[in-house]
Residue, then its C-alpha position, 0 to 999 in steps of 0.5 A: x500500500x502506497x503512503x498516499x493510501x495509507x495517509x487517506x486512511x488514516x484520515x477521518x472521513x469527513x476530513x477527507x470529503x472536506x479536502x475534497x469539496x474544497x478542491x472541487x470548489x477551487x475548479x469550479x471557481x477557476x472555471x468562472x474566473x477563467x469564464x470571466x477572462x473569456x468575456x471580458x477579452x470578448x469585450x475587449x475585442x468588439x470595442x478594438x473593433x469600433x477603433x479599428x472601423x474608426x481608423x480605416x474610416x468605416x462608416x458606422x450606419x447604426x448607433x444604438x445608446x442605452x441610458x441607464x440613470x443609477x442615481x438611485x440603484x436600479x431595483x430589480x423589476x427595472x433591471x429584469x425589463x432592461x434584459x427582455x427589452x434590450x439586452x436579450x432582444x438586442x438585434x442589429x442590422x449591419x457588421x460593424x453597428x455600434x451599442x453603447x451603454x451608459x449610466x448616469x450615476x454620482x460621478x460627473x456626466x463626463x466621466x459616466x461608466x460606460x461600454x461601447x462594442x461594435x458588432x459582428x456581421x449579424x445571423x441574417x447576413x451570413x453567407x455560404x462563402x463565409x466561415x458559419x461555425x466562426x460567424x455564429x461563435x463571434x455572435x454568441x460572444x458579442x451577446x454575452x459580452x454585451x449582457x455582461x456589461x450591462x450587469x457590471x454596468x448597472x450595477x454600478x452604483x449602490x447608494x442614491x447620488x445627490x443630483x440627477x443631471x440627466x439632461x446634461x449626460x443626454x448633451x454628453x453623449x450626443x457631443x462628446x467621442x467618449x461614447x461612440x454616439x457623436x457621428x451624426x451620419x450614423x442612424x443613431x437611437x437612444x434609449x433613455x431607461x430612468x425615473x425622468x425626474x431631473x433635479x439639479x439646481x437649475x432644473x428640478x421637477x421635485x421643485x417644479x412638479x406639484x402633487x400629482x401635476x407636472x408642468x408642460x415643457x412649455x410652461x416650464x420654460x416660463x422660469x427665467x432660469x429654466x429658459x436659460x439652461x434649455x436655451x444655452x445648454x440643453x440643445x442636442x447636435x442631431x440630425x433631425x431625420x435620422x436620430x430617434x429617441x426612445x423613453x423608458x421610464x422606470x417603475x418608480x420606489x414610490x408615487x410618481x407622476x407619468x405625466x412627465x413622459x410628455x414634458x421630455x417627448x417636448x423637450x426632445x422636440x425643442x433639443x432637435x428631434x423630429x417629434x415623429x421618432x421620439x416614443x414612449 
């Protein structure tokens, strides 16, 4: 009998289930790290795709930004409907199409957590002279890591923050090269995901909105500094033909007006969206 027998032997049972378990468990938890490094190399991978696209001057034909606002964690019934509505769902039309995710949370606007992947050719576009296996496995890795970032992503703030600039991360991700959304040739659509309740100290709908009654944008605008802030700032760069804005508000924590929906479809209006592609 070999000494490593001998040593099992003499050891109790249970002690030797433990060691077991414990090495079954180190395997199980070096598989989801090695897991983890696939995804996040995938990740990495779409988004040196979108430099590269930008280095040879690819045209990119479809932009597609998720908002999140995590200024309050985002409670599980929201999260589950961002994954049925976006994230499982999520098609897109060309090789090379841009999604970005965004989330407004403490930080500045301009320092926003954020991912921004470019994708493979789709399902439908796959030829019989194209490698199929390769194509569909480039697919399924583009899903995941795109479902994996939203999970990091809106996961990102645990606390409330104390403002909510969401107007200002909106103008951010319009203008600024840090989100892959500023390219006003592209077909851009944006998808705002929040409670819609603005408050910062020049525009706060817990100031403005009364009870169960929110103003009209219209009405709004009769604030002399609200005016200014809309007229100076708040203007999106858009193609008015092109760009399309979609509202998702969230199921809020308590009593909250829906109201509020009509003030941002008449704000979106004014920034320079042709009213027909703003929905809700």
């Amino acid at each position: 009998m070999s000494l490593e027998l001998i040593m099992i032997k003499n050891i109790p049972f249970l002690i030797v289930f433990y060691l077991l378990t414990s090495i079954s468990s180190a395997f199980a938890d070096a598989s989801i790290v090695q897991n983890t490094s696939i995804v996040q190399n995938n990740i990495q991978f779409f988004t040196n795709l979108c430099d590269k696209n930008k280095a040879e001057k690819k045209p990119v034909k479809n932009s597609t930004l998720l908002l999140i606002d995590a200024t309050d964690p985002v409670i599980t019934s929201n999260a589950q409907n961002l994954r049925d509505n976006f994230i499982k769902s999520f098609d897109w039309k060309e090789e090379g199409d841009r999604v970005s995710i965004v989330i407004l949370s403490d930080k500045p606007v301009a320092t926003s957590d954020f991912v921004t992947m470019c994708a493979p050719v789709p399902n439908y576009k796959i030829t019989a002279t194209m490698a199929k296996l390769v194509q569909q496995k480039q697919i399924r890795a583009f899903k995941e890591g795109l479902s994996y970032s939203f999970e990091s992503l809106v996961n990102t703030n645990k606390s409330s923050a104390k403002n909510t600039s969401l107007i200002e991360l909106i103008v951010e991700v319009f203008r600024s090269k840090r989100f892959g959304f500023d390219d006003v040739s592209s077909k851009r659509h944006l998808i705002i995901a929040s409670d819609l309740y603005q408050n910062t100290d020049q525009l706060s709908f817990y100031k403005l909105c009364k009870g169960n009654s929110c103003p009209t944008f219209k009405e709004s605008m009769k604030d002399r500094e609200v005016d200014i802030f809309m007229n100076k700032f708040a203007k999106l760069q858009t193609n008015s033909n092109t760009d399309s804005v979609e509202i998702y508000q969230f199921q809020p924590r308590s009593k909250m007006n829906f109201s509020i929906t009509d003030w941002w479809t008449e704000y979106f209006h004014f920034a320079g969206i042709n009213s027909l592609n703003i929905h809700h």
